[in-house]
N, C-alpha and C positions, 0 to 999 in steps of 0.2 A: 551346256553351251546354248545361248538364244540365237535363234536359227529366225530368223527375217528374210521370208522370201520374197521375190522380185521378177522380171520379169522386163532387164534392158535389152536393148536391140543395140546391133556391132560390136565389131572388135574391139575397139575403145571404152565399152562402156563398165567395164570394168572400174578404169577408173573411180567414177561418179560415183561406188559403190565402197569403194576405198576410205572415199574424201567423206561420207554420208557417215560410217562407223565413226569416224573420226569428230567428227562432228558430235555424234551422239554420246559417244565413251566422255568428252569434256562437260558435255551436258549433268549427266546423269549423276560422273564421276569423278573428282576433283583429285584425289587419290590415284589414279589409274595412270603410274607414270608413263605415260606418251608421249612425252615430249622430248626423250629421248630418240624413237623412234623418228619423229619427226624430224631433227636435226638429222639423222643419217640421212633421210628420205632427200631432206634440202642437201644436202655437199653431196648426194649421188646426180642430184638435179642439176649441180653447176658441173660434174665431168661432162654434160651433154649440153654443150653450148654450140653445138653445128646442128644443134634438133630447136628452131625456133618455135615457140609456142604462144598465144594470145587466146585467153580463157572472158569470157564477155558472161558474165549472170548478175542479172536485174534482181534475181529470186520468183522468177517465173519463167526465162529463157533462158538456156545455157547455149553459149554459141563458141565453137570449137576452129579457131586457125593456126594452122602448122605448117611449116616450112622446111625442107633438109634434102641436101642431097647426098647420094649414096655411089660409092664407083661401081656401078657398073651401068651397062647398055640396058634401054629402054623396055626390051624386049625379055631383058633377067630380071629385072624389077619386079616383070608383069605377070611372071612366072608364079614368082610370091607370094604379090599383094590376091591375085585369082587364086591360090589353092587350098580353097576351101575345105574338102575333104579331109586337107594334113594341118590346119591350122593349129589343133591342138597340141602338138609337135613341137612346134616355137612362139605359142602363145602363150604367158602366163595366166593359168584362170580359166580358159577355156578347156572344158573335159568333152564335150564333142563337137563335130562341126560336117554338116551334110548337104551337099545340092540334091534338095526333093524335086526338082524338076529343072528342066531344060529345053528351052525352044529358042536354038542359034544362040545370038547374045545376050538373049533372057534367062536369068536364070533366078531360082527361090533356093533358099538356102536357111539349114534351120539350123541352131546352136543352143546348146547348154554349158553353163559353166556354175564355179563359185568362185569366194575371194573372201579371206580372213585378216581380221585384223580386230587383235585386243581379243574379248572374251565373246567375238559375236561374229556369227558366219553370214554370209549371203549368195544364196543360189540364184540360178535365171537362167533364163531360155529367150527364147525371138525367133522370128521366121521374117525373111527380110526376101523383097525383091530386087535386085539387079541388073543393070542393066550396063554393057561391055559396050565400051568404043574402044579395040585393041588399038596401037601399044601406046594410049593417050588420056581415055576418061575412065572412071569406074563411075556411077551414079547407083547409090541405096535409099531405099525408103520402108521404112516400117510398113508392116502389114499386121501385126500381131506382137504385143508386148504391154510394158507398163507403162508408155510412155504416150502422152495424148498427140504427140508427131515428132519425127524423127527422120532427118534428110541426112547424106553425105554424101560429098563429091570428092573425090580424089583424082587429081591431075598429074600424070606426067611427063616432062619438057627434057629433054634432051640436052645437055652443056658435055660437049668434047667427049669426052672417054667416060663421064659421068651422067645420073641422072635427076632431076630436081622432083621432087615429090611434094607437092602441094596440095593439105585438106585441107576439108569445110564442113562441118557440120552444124544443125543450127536444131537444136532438141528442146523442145517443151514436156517438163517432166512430169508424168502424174503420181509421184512420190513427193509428198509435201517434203521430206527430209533431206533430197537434192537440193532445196534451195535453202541450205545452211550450208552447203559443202564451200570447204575455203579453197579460195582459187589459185594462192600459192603451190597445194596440194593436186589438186586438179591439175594444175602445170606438170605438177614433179611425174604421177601416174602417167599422163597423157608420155612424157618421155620416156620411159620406163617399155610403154607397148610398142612406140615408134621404133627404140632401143634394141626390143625384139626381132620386130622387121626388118630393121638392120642387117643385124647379126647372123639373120637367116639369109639373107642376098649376097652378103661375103663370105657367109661358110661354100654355098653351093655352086659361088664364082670360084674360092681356091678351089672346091672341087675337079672344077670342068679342069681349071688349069695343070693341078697336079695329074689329070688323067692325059693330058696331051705327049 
């Protein structure tokens, strides 16, 4: 198996690394039925039509907007999206995730993962800074990775018994092979991890619930 290692920052980035194999296997290989793959990948991408998504690449920025709201309060959300420590847990792809350091709402925070697809693996790691406006902003920025900059802002707003989760990420890749990733693809990933998120804020809301 050819092992291509790498070296993305956040949760997301996964993705990019998906969409990049993807990319390369039709390259290389015309033979490599993928396109199989792909159509499942697209009709798993239309069940998630409450996870908006708006993918932006020139082929030198890739810029990341998402939208969705999830039932529960602002404060289970925030629960979540900060727990870094257990992210590997309900994250696809991510095999570890640690706050190396902590002062108040600053925090660094270092991750390993991989992600396969077709006949080609891709590992990575990052060390990211953060920075906590509870139960409202998350703000990341690379400090260490393959990436020549790397921002995201994650918002969340408050609607009745729900709450709206609104990113932003705006990544310049210094992996020439991100900027062949198809953006269809890139949609579908980026749903897939938001997906995650999800699923982890309603399992640990029935939780609280069925504990009452």
């Amino acid at each position: 198996m050819k092992k291509i290692p790498v070296r993305p920052i956040a949760l997301l980035f996964v993705l990019f690394f998906c969409n990049a194999v993807l990319a390369e296997e039709e390259k290389w290989s015309k033979n490599i039925k993928v396109s199989t793959v792909n159509q499942a990948d697209l009709a798993a991408e239309r069940r998630h039509q409450g996870i908006n998504v708006k993918i932006q690449n020139d082929g030198e920025q890739i810029i990341v907007d998402a939208s969705f709201t999830v039932p529960v309060m602002p404060h289970q959300a925030w629960a979540v999206l900060t727990d870094f420590d257990n992210i590997p847990n309900f994250i696809t792809g991510i095999q570890s995730s640690k706050v190396t350091h902590r002062t108040g709402n600053h925090l660094q925070v270092a991750q390993k993962g991989a992600t396969k697809f077709g006949f080609f693996t891709f590992s990575f790691e990052s060390v990211r800074k953060i920075n906590l406006s509870p139960f409202n902003k998350i703000q990341e920025r690379m400090i260490s990775g393959n990436m020549r900059s790397m921002e995201e802002t994650t918002q969340l707003l408050p609607e009745g018994n729900q709450t709206r989760i609104i990113y932003h990420a705006n990544i310049v890749p210094n992996l020439w092979i991100l900027r062949f990733a198809g953006q269809l693809f890139i949609e579908n990933e980026a749903r897939k991890q938001f997906q995650d998120i999800i699923n982890e804020m309603v399992r640990r809301e029935q939780r609280i619930v069925s504990s009452r």
